[in-house]
Each structure stands twice: as structure tokens, then as C-alpha cells.
C-alpha positions as CSV (number, residue, x, y, z in Angstrom):
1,X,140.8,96.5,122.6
2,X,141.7,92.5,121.4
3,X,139.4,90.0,123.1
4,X,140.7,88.2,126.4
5,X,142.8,85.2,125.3
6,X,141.9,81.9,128.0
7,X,144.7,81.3,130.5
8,X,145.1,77.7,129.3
9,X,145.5,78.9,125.9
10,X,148.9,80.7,124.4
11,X,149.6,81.4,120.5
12,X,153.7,81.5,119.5
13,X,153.4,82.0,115.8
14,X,150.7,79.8,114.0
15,X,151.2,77.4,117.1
16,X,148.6,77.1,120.1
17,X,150.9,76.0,123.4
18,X,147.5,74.4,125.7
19,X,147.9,73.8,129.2
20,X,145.4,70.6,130.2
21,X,144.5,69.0,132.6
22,X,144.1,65.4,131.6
23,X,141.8,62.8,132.9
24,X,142.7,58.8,132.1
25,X,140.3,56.3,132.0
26,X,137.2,58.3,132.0
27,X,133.8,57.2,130.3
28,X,134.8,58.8,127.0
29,X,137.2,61.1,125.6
30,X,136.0,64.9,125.2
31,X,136.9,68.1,125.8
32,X,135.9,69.5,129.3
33,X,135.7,73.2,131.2
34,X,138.5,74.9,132.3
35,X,140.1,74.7,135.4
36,X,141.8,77.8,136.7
37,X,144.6,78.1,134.1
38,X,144.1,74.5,132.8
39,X,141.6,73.3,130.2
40,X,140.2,69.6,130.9
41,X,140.2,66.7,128.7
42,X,139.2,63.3,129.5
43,X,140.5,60.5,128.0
44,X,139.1,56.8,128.0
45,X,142.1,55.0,127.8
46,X,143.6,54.6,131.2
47,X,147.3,55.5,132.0
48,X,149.7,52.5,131.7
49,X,152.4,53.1,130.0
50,X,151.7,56.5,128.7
51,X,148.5,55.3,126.6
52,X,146.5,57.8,128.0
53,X,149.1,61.0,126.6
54,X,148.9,58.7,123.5
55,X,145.7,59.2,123.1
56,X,145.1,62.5,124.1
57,X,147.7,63.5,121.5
58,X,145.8,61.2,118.9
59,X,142.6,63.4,120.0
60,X,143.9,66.7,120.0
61,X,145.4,65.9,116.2
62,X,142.0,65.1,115.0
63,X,140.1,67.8,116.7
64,X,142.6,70.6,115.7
65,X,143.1,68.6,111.9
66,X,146.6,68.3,112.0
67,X,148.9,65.3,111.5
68,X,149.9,63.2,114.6
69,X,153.6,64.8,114.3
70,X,152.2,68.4,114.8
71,X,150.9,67.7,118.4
72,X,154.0,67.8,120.3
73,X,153.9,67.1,124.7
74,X,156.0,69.8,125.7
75,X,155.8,68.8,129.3
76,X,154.0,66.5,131.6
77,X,154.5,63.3,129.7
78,X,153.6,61.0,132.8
79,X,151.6,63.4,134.9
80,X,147.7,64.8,134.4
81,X,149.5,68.0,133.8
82,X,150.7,68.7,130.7
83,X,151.9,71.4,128.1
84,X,151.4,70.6,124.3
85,X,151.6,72.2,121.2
86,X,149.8,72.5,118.1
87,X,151.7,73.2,115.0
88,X,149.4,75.5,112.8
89,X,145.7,73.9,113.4
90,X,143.7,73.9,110.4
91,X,140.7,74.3,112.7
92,X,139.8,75.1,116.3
93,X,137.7,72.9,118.0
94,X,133.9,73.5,118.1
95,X,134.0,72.8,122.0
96,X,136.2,75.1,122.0
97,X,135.4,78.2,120.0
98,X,133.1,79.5,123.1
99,X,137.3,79.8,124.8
100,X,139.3,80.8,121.9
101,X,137.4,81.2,118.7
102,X,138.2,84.3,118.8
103,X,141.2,83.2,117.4
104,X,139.8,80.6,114.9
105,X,140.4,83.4,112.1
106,X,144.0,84.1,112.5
107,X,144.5,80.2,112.0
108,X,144.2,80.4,108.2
């Protein structure tokens, strides 16, 4: 029987679709727990002007070792709650291989 995939985590082909819950303006940017269906991330930048999804995209490219044009915001572009995609990740995330490593080897 296949491991439990997180609700906040959805493959479509060699994409990962993540639902997050964002945080602007917090002490630093990381990755945080789940919520429910949600995974957290806080971001230091605050949210004027859509800086904050900026930067959370910026993150997400460098933790997941793809270029900046393979993190796409599928939803939630102005709101904490958003919907993104990953175009084929070279790697998954050590904060979040606890979640979805699982996973980590059908990446390559």
C-alpha cells in the first residue's frame, strides 16, 4: 500500500501543486507545519504590492532548485492563501522530506 501523500501536497506529472498558507512580514522566511490542508511558510518581506508572493516564489525556487520561471502562483496572488506549482523540482526540501519525501525519489 503507497505511503499517505500530505493534503497540502499534490503531484500532476513531475509537478508538485502546494497549497500554503503564507505569512508576510515575519522574523524570517522558512518553511513551517502544516495547517489542516495547508503547509505554512513565512516570509520576511511584508505584503505591499505583492512582494511578499514575490518572495515566497523566489524561496520556493531555491528550495525546490528550479529556475524562478518553474514556480508558477496558480491562485491566491494577493491573499495568504495560495496554490503554486513546481515544475519538475530537482530536489525536495529537507524541511520537508518528514511530509513528502516519500516522493523525493520519483523526482529524478
Amino acid at each position: 500500500m503507497p505511503a499517505q501523500i500530505p493534503s497540502f501536497f499534490t503531484r500532476d506529472g513531475e509537478d508538485i501543486i502546494l497549497n500554503i498558507s503564507g505569512s508576510p512580514g515575519a522574523s524570517r522566511t522558512a518553511f513551517g507545519k502544516p495547517r489542516g490542508d495547508r503547509l505554512k511558510i513565512s516570509v520576511a518581506t511584508p505584503a505591499e504590492n505583492g512582494r511578499a508572493t514575490q518572495a515566497m516564489v523566489r524561496f520556493l525556487a531555491d528550495a525546490f532548485d528550479v529556475p524562478l520561471s518553474h514556480v508558477t502562483v496558480l491562485s491566491g496572488e494577493t491573499s495568504i492563501y495560495k496554490r503554486l506549482r513546481i515544475h519538475a523540482p530537482h530536489r525536495i526540501p529537507i524541511a520537508l522530506q518528514a511530509y513528502i519525501g516519500m516522493m523525493a525519489s520519483d523526482n529524478h
